[in-house]
N, C-alpha and C positions, 0 to 999 in steps of 0.2 A: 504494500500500500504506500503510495505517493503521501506522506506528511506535509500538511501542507503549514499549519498553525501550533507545533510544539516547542519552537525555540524562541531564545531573548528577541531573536530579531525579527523571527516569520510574528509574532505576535504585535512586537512592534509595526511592523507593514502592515497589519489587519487591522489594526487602531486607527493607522492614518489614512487608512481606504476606509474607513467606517466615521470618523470626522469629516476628510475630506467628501464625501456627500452629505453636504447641509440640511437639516432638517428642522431647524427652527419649528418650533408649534405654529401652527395654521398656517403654514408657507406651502407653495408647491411642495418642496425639496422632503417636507414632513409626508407627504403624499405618495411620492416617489420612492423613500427608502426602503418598502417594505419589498418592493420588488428588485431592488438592489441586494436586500440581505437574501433573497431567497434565493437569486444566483449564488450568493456566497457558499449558501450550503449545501447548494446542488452541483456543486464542483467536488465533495466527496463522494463518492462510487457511492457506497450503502444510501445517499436519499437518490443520489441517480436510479436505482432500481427502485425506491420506495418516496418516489415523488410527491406521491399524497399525504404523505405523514412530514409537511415544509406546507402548515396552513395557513393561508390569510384570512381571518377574522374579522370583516367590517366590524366597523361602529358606527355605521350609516349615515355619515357625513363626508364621503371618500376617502375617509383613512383606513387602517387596517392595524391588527396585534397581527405578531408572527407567532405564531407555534411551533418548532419545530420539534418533533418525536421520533426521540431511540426507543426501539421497544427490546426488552429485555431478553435473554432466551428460554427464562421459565418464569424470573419472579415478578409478582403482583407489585413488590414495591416499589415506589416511587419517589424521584426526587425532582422537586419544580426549582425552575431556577428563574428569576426575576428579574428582568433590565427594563430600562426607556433608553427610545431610541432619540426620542425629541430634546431640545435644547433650547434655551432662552437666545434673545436678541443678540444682535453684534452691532447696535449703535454707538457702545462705549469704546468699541476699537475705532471712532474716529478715520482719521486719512489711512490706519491699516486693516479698515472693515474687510478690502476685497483678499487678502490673506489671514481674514481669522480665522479658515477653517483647514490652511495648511500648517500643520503641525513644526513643519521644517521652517519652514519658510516666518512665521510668526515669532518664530522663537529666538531666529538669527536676526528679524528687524528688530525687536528685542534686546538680544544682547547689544547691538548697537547703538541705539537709539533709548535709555533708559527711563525716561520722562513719565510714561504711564505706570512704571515699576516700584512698589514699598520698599522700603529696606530689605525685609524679610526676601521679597520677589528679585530685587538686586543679587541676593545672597545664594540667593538657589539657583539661579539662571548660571551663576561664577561657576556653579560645581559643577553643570552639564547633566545634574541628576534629573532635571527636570525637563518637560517635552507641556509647551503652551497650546493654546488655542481654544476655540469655545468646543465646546464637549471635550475637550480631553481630559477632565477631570466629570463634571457630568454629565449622563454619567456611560460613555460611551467605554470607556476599558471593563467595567461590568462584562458589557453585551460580549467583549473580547474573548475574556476572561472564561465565560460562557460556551463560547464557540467551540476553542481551544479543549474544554473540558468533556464537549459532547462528541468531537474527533477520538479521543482518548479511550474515551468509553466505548467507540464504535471501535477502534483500533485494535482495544482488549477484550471485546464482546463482555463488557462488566455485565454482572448479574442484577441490572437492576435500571428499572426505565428512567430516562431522564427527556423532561420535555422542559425546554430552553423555549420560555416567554417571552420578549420585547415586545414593546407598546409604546405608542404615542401619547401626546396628549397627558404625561404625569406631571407636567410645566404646569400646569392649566386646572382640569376638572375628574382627571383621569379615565374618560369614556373608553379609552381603549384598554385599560386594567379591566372597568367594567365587562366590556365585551368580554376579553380573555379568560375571564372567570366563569360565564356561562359556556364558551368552549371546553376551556377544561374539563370542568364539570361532567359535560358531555362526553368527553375522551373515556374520562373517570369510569363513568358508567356502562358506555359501550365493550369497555376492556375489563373493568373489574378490578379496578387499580386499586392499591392502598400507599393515598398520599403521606409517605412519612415525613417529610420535610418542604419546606417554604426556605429557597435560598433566594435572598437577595444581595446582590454586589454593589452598593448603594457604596461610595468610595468614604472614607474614613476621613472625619471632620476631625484638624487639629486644635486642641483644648487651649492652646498659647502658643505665640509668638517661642517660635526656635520648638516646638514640642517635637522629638523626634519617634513618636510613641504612637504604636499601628492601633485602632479601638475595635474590638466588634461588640456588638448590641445584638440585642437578646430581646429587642421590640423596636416598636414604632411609634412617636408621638404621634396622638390625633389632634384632627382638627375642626371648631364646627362654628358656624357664622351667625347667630343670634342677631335677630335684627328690627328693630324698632322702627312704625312708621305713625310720626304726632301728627293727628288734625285738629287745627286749634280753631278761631271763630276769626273771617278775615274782617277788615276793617279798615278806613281810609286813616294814613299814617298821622293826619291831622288830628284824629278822634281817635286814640291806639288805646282806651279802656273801654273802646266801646266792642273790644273782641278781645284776641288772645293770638299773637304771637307764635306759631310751629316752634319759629327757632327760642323761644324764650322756655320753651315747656320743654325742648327738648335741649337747653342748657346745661336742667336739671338731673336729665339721663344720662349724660356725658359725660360730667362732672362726678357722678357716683361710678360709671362702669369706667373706665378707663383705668387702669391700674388697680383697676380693684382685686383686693390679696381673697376676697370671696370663693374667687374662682382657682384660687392656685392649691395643687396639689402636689405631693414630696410622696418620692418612691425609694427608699433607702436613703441615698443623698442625693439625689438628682429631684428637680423642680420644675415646673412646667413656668415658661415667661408668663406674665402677667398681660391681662388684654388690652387691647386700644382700638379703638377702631378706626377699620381700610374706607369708611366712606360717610362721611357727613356733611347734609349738604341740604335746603329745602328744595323743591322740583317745581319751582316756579319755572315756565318759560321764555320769560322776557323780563325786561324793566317794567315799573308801576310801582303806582305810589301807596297801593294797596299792599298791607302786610299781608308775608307770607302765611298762609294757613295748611302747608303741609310739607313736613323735614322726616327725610329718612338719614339715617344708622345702620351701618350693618359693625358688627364686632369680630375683632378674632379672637377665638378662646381656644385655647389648647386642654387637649386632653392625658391624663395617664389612664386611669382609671375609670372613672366617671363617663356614663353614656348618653345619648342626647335629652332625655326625658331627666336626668339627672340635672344638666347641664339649664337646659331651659326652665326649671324650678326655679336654680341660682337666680336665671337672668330676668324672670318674672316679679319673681321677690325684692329683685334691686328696683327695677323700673318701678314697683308700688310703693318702696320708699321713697323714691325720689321723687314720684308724682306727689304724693303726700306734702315733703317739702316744697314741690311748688306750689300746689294750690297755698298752703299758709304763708307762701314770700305774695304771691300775688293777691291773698287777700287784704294784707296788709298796707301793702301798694294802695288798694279800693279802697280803702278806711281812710288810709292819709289821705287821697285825692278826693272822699266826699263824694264816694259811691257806695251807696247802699244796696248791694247784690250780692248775690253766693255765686261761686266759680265752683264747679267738681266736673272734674275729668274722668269718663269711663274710661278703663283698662279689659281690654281685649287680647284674647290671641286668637290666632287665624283663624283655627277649627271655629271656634265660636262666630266671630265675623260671616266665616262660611256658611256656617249654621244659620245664620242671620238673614243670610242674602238668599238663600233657599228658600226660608220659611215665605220671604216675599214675595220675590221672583219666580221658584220653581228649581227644580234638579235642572233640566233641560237648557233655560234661557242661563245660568250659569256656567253652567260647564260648554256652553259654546262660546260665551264671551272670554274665559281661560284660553280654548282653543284658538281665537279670534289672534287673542293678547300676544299667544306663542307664536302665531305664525306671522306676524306683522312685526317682532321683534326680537333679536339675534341673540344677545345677550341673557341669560340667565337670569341673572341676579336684577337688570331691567325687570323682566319678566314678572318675577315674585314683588317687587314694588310696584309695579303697574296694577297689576290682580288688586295685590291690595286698597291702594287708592281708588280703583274703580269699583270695590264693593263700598267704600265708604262712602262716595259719591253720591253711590244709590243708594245708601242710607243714612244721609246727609242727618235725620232728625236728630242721630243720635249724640247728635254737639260736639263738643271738643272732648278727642278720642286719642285714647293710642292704641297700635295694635303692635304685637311680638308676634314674631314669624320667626320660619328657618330661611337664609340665603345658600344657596349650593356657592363652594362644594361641601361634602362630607367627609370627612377620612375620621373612621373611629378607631381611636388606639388599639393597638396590638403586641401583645409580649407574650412572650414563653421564660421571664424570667423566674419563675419557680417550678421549671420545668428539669426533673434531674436530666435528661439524654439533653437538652441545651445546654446544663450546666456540664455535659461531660464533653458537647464538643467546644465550649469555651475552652476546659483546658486545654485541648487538644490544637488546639489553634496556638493559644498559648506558650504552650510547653514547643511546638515545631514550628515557632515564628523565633524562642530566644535559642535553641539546640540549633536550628542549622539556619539563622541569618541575623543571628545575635542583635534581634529587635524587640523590643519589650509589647507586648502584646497585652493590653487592659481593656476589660468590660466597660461597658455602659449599658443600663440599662434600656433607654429609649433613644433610637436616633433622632435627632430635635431638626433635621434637615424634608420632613415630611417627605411619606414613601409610598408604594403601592403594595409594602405588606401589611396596608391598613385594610386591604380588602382578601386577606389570605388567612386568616385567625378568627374565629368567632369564637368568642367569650357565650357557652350554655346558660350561663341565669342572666344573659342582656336583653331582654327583651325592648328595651327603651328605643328600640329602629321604630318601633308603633308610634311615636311620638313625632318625630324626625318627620314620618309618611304623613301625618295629619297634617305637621305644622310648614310647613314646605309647599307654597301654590303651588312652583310647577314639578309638583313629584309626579312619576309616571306621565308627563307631557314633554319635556324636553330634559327633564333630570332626572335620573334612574341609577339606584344601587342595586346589583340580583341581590339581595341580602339573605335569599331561602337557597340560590350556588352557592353563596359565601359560607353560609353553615354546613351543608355539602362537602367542600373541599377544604375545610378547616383543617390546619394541622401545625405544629409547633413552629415558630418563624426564627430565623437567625440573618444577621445580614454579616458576611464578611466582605469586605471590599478593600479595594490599593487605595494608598495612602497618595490623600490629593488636596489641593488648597487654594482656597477664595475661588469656592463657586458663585455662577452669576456675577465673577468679575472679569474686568480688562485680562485680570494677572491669574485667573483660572487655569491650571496645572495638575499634572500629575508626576509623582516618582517612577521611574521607568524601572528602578530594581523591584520596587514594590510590586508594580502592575505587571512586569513581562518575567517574572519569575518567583518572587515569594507567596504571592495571593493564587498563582494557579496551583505551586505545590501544598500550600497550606490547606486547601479547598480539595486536593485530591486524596493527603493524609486523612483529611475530614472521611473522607467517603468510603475510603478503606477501612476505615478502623472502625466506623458507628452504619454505614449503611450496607456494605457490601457482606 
């Protein structure tokens, strides 16, 4: 057998064929690469004969997940292996955009040219250990990585299936993780697999400046978008108590959720960041001298532990203290200015609203207006604020309102850290990253760089996805988790990946010892010793 992808350097060449076609999210080039990989692995003989096990998976917007399937020569078990293909923008490489995605060529303007480079990035580029450009850190050496290891197993007829994932779109919403997971799924069942393992090669975030220390994680931080939409009473700016202000009530909301320690939870010594929110703003259309009467929020709240129904408790409970505070700052307001009226704002959440709009409307005239909503606007997270304010519209009586909703995306946390066969191949990784490349190899519990093995672990007593599916307009319309695959192909997650630094920057890199030889042996002592 012709080897094509088992040395420092063939692996090397397969990382810069697999950068060099760009694939930025939502670009052609994201569109295109799946048929580019699928050449890749139709160049070894075993998919040449077995062409159909090299699947492409729509997500029904012209992208596609790759599958590609070793099937075993007797055993049922199974190991998934986990990459994206896609990659964020190349605006921050400036006048060297048209070579961010040559690995060579980037790295030599680079050394030249040091302007865009930290100290740190200065220091690395000196020692040649490092290979730049956009995806060579995310997280395209994964997918390598991957390749390399699914050759290996075809080489040695290992006893044990390995079906090699990439997916688009983990930049973003993850719809092609989504898709890959009802494939799987599928594979799963048609064959009778027993999924033992969830790899992911999600590359290793360094803890500090000069950290020369390789990490793997034993989960996945999640992630989930709580989001508030105030309708207040509008009113000419001249006469401003003869209503109520979006942005004043929703001062109140901002001011309590932003950093709020409500939501942070600690898992040994590790902490989830504290929330802020990606979007605040009122959806006026124009200038006018009419105050605004309707300001959305959306938050980001991380997760360890806690599940969506969990999560929107928190986020409910703050928004009614802080409505509270404001109705008492702005009754106070009325007293001093010698208005005699009561201000009380109802608090809502979706379901209920929806419940609302129903009871008026009918089942039918609403769920065509969602559909309406979805198909006249591209964006998501538009989508779910749109819905929204178009049911309040229609039930304008019900005065100055707020409502809490979910914003997509979802990623709900995943870990296998109490899991002994994770804790036995952390040593193992461990023990054969300092024995033979004398690197210090440390745990972390949740990788904090958000992954797609938030959809490869189901947690048995979470039932809190019921909540998420209510409070979410456009779930099942343009947003979709398989949440009943997910529980399906549940099984213990580990991520080992190369050692790689400032992703989503100019100065994004990877170690070339790490990725073109310690991460692939480390990953196949893995498989030797706990799955084979």
């Amino acid at each position: 057998m012709n080897l094509l992808w088992q040395t420092f350097e063939d692996r090397s060449d397969l990382l810069k064929s697999l950068v060099r076609h760009q694939s930025i999210t939502h670009s052609e080039g994201e569109k295109t690469f799946p048929y580019f990989l699928r050449d890749q692995y139709l160049k070894l003989d075993y998919f040449k004969r077995n062409a159909d096990q090299v699947m492409l998976q729509p997500t029904g917007d012209g992208r596609h997940a790759v599958l590609a399937y070793y099937k075993a020569p007797q055993s049922k078990k199974t190991l998934v292996c986990i990459s994206h293909f896609d990659t964020v923008g190349i605006d921050d490489y400036s006048e060297y955009k048209d070579d961010a995605f040559d690995m060579d060529k980037i790295t030599e303007k680079f050394r030249q040219d040091m302007k865009y480079l930290t100290p740190d990035a200065k220091k690395d580029i000196q020692t040649q250990n490092y290979l730049f450009g956009r995806g060579s850190m995310d997280m395209k050496p994964g997918l390598m990585i991957h390749m390399s290891l699914i050759e290996k197993a075809i080489q040695e007829s290992w006893d044990i299936n390995i079906i090699v994932v990439s997916v688009p779109d983990e930049e973003v919403e993850s719809k092609g993780m989504h898709a890959a997971v009802q494939k799987l799924n599928q594979i799963r069942k048609v064959d009778h697999l027993d999924i033992a393992l969830h790899l992911n090669s999600e590359p290793t975030f360094s803890q500090a400046e000069n950290d020369p220390n390789h990490y793997v994680y034993s989960g996945t931080i999640g992630k989930i978008m709580p989001s508030v939409l105030c309708y207040g009473k509008e009113t000419h700016v001249g006469q401003p108590l003869n209503g109520i202000s979006s942005n004043y009530i929703q001062s109140f909301i901002n001011s309590k959720m932003e950093y709020c320690t409500l939501f942070k939870e600690t898992y040994k010594d590790e902490t989830t960041p504290l929330p802020v929110s990606l979007m605040s703003r009122d959806i006026k259309d124009h200038y006018d001298v009419q105050t605004p009467f309707r300001t959305v929020s959306l938050y980001n709240v991380f997760l360890f532990n806690r599940n969506a129904e969990q999560a929107f408790k928190i986020f409910n409970d703050v928004v009614k203290d802080a409505i509270h505070t404001c109705e008492k700052a702005y009754q106070e307001t009325l007293k001093s200015e010698g208005f005699d009226k009561k201000l009380s704002i109802n608090i809502l959440t979706f379901k209920e609203l929806k419940a609302l709009a129903i009871k008026e409307y009918g089942e039918s005239k609403i769920n065509q207006i969602i559909e309406q909503i979805v198909h006249e606007i591209p964006d998501e997270r538009a989508q779910s604020i749109e819905i929204t304010d178009r049911f309040m519209h229609m039930l304008k009586g019900l005065g100055p309102s707020v409502v809490t909703f979910f914003a997509p995306p979802y990623y709900p946390a995943a870990h296998s850290s109490e899991d002994p066969f994770i804790d036995e191949i952390v040593q193992t990784v461990s023990e054969t990253s300092l024995k033979q490349f004398d690197r210090v190899s440390k745990r972390q519990y949740f990788f904090n760089g958000i992954s797609d093995l938030s959809y490869a672990k189901y947690r048995q007593d979470d039932l809190g996805f019921e909540s998420y599916i209510e409070q979410t307009p456009v779930f099942n319309q343009s947003y979709f988790i398989p949440f009943k695959d997910i529980q399906e192909i549940s099984a213990p997650v580990i991520n080992i990946g190369p050692i790689g630094k400032d992703a989503h920057q100019v100065t994004e890199r990877i170690n070339m010892k790490s990725a073109f030889e310690e991460i692939p042996t480390i990953i196949e002592q893995v498989i030797r010793k706990h799955l084979l």
